[in-house]
C-alpha positions, 0 to 999 in steps of 0.5 A: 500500500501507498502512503498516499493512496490511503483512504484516511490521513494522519492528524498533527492534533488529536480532538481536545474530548479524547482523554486516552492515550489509545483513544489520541493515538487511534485518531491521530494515526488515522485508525478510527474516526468518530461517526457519532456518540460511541460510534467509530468507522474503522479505516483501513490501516486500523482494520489490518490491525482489527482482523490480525488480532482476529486471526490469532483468536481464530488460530488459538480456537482452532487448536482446541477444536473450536468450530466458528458459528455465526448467530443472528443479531436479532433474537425473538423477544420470547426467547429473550424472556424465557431465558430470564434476560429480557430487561425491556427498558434495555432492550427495546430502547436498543432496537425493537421491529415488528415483523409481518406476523407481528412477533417482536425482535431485540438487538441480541445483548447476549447470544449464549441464550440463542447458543442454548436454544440451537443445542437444544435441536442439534444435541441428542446423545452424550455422543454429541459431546463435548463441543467448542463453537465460537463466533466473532460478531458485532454487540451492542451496549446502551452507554449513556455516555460513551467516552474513552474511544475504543474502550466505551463503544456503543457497538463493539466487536466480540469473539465469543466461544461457548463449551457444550459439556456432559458433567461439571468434571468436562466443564472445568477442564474446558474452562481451563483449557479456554483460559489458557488459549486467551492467555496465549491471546494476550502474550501474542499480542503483548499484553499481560492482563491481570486474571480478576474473580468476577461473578461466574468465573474470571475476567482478564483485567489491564490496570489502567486509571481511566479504566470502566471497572473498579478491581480489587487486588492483594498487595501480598498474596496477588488475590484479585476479584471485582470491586463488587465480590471482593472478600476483606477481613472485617475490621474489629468492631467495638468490643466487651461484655454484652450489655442490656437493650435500652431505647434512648431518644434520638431526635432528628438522628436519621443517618448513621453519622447523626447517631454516632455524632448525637451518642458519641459513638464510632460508627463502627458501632452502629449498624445500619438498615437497608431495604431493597425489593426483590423480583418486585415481590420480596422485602429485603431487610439488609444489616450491615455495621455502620461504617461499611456499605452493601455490594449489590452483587454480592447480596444478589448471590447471598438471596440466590439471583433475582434483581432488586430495587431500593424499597419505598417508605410505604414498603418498609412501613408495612413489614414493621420497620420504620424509615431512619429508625428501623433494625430487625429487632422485634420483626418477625423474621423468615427463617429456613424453617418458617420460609412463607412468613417474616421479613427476609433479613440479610446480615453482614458477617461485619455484625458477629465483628462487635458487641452492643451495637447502636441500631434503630427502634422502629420507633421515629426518634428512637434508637437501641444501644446494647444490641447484640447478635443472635441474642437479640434478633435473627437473620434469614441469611448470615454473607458477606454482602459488604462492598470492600474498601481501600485498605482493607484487610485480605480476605483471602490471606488475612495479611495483606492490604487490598487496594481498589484500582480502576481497569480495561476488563478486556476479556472473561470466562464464566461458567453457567453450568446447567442452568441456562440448558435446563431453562431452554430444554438443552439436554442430552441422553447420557449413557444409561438413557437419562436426560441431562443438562448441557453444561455451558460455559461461555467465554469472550475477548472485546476485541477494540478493547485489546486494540485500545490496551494494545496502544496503551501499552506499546507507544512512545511520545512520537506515537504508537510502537506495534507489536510485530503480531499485529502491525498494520504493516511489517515494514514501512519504506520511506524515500526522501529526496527530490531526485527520481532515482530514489523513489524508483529505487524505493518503489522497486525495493517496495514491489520486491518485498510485495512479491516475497511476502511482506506486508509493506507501506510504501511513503513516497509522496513528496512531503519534508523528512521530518513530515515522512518521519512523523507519520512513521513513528505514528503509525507505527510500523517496527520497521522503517526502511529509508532511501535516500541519497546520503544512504545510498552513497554508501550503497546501502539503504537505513535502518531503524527498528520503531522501539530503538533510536538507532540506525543501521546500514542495511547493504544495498546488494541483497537488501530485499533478502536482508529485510525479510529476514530481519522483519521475521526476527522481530 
């Protein structure tokens, strides 16, 4: 390719909203451009990236026998909802159409869904198992915001590969092996993220400060999770020898800082009531000591799943409780053995850390001190539900500080076992002729995610400094000089290298040096190749690898041969 027949130009200046050093670099090299709000057009010299990164996610997935699918981006709305994802403030603000027999369609969020549905035709015998398929496709995001170029796209790029297992045993091992295939992805492409627990399995995280997700690692033992399921050692809460309930007035006291301030107390040693509804049918009543806060995440894996919403006024009056001065002390509470009656009562484990508590009387102005647990109320269920804090205690080797660090989650593994298969009647006869759920697992890279941690990682002041696997071109042929005889020569060295295999970008407009030298160095090539008078006098050609300032004579005789080699070196 020309430089001058690209379509797409380099820019001196990148737009004064791009905030990321990747988002910058794609503009200014002429990768990407905007085309509205978290919208992007790939132009050529980014696309040759795009589709290397693709061939090697294809080459890892083909070494484990992974077959290449290629599902519909609009799925029925019924399929949606029999699977349990159906979110319509989502979904149909994303895309909804009517077709002529009146059924509705979505824009696909998650294609595992459609994944469990074909397997539910096309899997019969335990003899059909195990399968690996995968697909590489568009999906779509409703951001309310998009910002970070290629990190926050409204629609992005995914290669998504689901296992089809008989037993969890197979499951694990093909989780495993998918794992490692994403990790040799990383190294190919010279990335190293950190592997992060998230909810279902693992992410692949890229620590960077202008990061989307919150993601909590150990400074001692390496032990790294999501912000929202991290686990810290509670801190010690307030001790002694438990002492009687007392109801003491409060007035105006309706925060946790209001009553630790008006009774002199930390506020460690109050605990704090939270309500949510969930599935819109069940009162939650969450308690938590007062200086920490609730993980969402981690109270709808303690309920078993479901959604939830915070309670209104009128909600949590009716269950006995009142707004500002509630605590589970005195309500009937639900229990394993009386599961149809009570309020369901979720407590941290922070509320066993602590003796004589400060909590609300369910009386309006009105607070208890001396509350202990069990002795003076009961819990439905007893997790950690608490949202982990910078600086606090591992929870996994109890030595370590956790500190909170944003990052690109750039890839994940999760297991669904047999859940979503036995919701959309994906089994299969095992072989004593039972019916059984396929285990499912389902695995995927954010494709412009990689690109965008790719430049994060490899570029210098000058611009973006290629890992050899993914460069746009292997080689980037620079002429200088008013004289005929050196473009010729360039563009004979060019064809050469075209006609052995190379990718090469040939720059032989006539522009200043420093103009030509700009543009490489942005773009990126690793190896720039430069003909011009004061080389060839020496009847060689210059060279210079991207990553290094020096500059090597590469003779004349052979040259074509000496570069291929050297390109393959790299």
């Amino acid at each position: 390719m020309r430089f001058q027949e690209l379509f797409g130009r380099t820019l001196r200046e990148a737009p004064a909203d791009a905030e990321l050093t990747s988002h910058r670099l794609a503009l200014r090299a002429g990768l990407i451009r905007p085309l509205g709000g978290g919208a992007y057009a790939w132009l050529p010299l980014g696309l040759r990236v795009l589709r290397r990164v693709e061939a090697i996610v294809r080459a890892e997935l083909a070494g484990l026998n992974g077959q290449e699918i290629l599902l519909p981006g609009l799925l029925p709305a019924e399929l949606l909802q029999e699977s349990g994802r159906w979110q319509p403030g989502l979904n149909e603000a994303l895309l909804k159409c009517q077709n002529r027999d009146g059924r509705h369609y979505v824009l696909a969020a998650d294609f595992q869904e459609a994944l469990a549905a074909m397997a539910a035709h096309e899997i019969e015998s335990y003899r059909d198992l195990p399968r690996l398929v995968y697909q590489i496709r568009s999906q779509y995001q409703d951001v309310a915001r998009s910002r970070g170029g290629l990190i926050g796209l409204r629609e992005f790029t995914v290669a998504e590969a689901y296992s089809l297992e008989r037993t969890p045993a197979e499951l694990d091992a093909a989780y495993d092996d998918v794992l490692a295939a994403w990790q040799r992805v990383f190294a190919r492409v010279g990335l190293h993220p950190l592997l992060v627990e998230a909810p279902g399995g693992h992410e692949f995280a890229v620590f960077h400060p202008q990061g989307e997700e919150a993601v909590v690692r150990c400074d001692r033992c390496g032990y790294a999770a999501r912000l929202e399921i991290a686990q810290a050692r509670p801190s010690a809460g307030p001790s002694g020898t438990p002492e009687a309930l007392a109801k003491v007035a409060t007035p105006d006291c309706k925060t946790i800082e209001d009553v630790a301030r008006y009774l002199g107390v930390e506020t460690r040693q109050t605990l704090k009531a939270v309500f949510f509804v969930r599935d819109e049918t069940e009162l939650v009543f969450v308690v938590i000591r007062g200086d920490l806060e609730v993980s969402e995440t981690k109270l709808i894996q303690a309920l078993g799943g479901g959604t939830l919403r915070a309670a209104s006024e009128a909600e949590i009056r009716a269950v006995g409780a009142e707004p500002g001065y509630a605590s589970p002390v005195g309500l009937s509470v639900r229990t394993v053995d009386q599961p149809g009656g009570g309020v369901t009562v979720v407590a941290d484990e922070s509320v066993r850390a602590g003796v004589n508590f400060v909590a609300g009387a369910n009386d309006a102005g009105f607070h208890l001190t001396g509350v202990n647990y069990p002795r003076d109320f009961a819990a439905t269920t007893l997790a950690d539900i608490a949202a982990v804090a910078d600086g606090a205690t591992c929870g996994r080797c109890g030595a370590g500080a956790l500190h909170v660090e944003q990052a690109i989650v750039v890839g994940y593994c999760r297991r669904s076992g047999g859940r979503l298969s036995e919701r959309l009647g994906a089994q299969f006869l095992d072989e004593g002729g039972k019916a059984q759920p396929v285990m499912m697992g389902c695995y995927g890279l954010m494709l412009e995610r990689l690109v965008a941690a790719i430049i994060e990682a490899h570029h210098d002041a000058a611009g973006i400094v290629w890992p050899r696997s993914v460069a746009p071109f292997a080689v980037e042929v620079v002429t200088l000089g008013k004289e005929p005889l050196y473009h010729e020569q360039g563009r004979a060295l060019y064809a050469e290298l075209k006609r052995a295999g190379l990718e090469v970008l040939l720059d032989d407009r006539d522009e200043r040096p420093g103009v030509k030298f700009a543009d490489a160095d942005l773009v990126g090539a690793p190896l720039r190749v430069t003909v011009s008078q004061r080389a060839l006098e020496r009847n060689a050609l210059e060279g210079k690898w991207r990553h290094s300032e020096e500059r090597f004579d590469i003779p004349l005789a052979g040259a074509a041969a000496a570069i291929v080699r050297l390109a393959g070196e790299e």
